[in-house]
C-alpha positions as CSV (number, residue, x, y, z in Angstrom):
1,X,8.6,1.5,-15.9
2,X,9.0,3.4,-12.4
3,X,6.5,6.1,-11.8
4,X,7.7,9.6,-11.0
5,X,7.6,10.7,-7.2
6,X,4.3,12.8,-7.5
7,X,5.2,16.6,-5.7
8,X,2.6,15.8,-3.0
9,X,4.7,12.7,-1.6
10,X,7.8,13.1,0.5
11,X,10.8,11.6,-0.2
12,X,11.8,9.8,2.8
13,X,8.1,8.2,2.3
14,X,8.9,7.5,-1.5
15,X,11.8,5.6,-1.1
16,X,10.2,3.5,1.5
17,X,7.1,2.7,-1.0
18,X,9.8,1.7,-3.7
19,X,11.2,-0.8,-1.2
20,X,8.3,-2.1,-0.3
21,X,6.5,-2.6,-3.4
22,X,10.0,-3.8,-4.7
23,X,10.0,-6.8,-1.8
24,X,6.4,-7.8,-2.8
25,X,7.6,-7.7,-6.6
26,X,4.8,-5.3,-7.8
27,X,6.1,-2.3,-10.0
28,X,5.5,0.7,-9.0
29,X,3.6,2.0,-12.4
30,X,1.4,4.9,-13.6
31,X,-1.7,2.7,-13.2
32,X,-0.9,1.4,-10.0
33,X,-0.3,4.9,-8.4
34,X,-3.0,6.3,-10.3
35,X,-5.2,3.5,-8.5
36,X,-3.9,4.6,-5.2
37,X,-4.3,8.0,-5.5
38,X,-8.0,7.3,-6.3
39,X,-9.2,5.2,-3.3
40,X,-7.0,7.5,-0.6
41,X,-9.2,10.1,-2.3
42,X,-12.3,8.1,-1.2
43,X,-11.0,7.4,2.1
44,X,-9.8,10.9,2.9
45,X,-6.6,10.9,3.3
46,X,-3.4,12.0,0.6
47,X,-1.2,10.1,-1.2
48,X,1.8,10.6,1.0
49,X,-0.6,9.2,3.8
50,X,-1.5,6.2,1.8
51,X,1.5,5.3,0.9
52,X,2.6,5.3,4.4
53,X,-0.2,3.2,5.6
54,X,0.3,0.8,2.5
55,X,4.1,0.3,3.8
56,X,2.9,-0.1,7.6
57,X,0.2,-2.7,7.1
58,X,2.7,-4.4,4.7
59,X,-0.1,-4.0,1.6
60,X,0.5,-4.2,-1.8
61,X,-2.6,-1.4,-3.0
62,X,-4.7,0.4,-1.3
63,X,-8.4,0.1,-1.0
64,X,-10.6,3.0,0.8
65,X,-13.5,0.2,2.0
66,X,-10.2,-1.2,3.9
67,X,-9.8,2.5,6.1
68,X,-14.1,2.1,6.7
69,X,-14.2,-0.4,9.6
70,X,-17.2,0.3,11.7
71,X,-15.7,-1.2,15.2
72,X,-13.3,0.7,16.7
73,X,-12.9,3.4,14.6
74,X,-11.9,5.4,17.0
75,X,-8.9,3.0,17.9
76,X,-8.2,2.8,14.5
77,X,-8.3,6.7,13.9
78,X,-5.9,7.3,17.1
79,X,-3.4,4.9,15.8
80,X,-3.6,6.3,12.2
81,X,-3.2,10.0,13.4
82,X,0.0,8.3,15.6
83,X,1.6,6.7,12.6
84,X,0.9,9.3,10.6
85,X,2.9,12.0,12.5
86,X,-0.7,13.7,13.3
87,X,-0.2,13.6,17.3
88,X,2.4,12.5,19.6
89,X,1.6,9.5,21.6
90,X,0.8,9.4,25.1
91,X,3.9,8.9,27.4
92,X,3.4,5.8,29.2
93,X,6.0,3.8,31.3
94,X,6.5,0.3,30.8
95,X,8.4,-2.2,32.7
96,X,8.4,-5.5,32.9
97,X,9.2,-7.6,36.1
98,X,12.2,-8.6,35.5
99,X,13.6,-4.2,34.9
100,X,11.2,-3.6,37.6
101,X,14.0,-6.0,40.3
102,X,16.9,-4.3,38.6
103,X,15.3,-0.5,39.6
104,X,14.3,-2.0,42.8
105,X,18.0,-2.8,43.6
106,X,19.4,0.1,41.9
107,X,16.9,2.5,44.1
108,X,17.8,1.0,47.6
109,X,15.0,0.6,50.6
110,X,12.1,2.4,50.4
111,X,10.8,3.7,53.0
């Protein structure tokens, strides 16, 4: 049987934890969620943010040890607070060599 969304978990969030659970073919039960609640309590972060990190990383549970890696943790922290919606990334222009011709051309002589 299906858990019920718990109130702390947005929809939009929900629905993508279904699907992904659903393409790994683990049910989404009581236990299960009740596990996940418990180790994103350890690690520090909510349920909605678990679940969210459990979908990104393409995991089937969630394991607080897995959030405690001593390199890089401030890497790690910057992209979590990114794909958690916690800051807005830098703005950084890419182009690759062959755009970089095309808005050459397009921009004339410089001078």
């Amino acid at each position: 049987m299906i858990a019920d969304r718990p109130e702390d978990v947005v929809e939009e969030v929900w629905d993508a934890f279904l699907v992904h659970r659903q393409s790994k073919r683990a049910p989404v039960t009581k236990i299960a969620l009740d596990a996940i609640h418990k180790e994103a309590i350890k690690a520090g972060v909510s349920l909605n943010e678990a679940l969210v990190i459990i979908c990104s990383k393409g995991w089937t549970g969630f394991d607080a040890s897995w959030m405690k890696q001593p390199q890089n943790n401030a890497k790690r922290d910057d992209k979590l607070d990114l794909l958690l919606g916690r800051r807005q990334p830098d703005v950084v222009t890419v182009i690759d060599a062959e755009h970089q011709e095309r808005l050459n051309a397009l921009s004339g002589p410089s001078f």
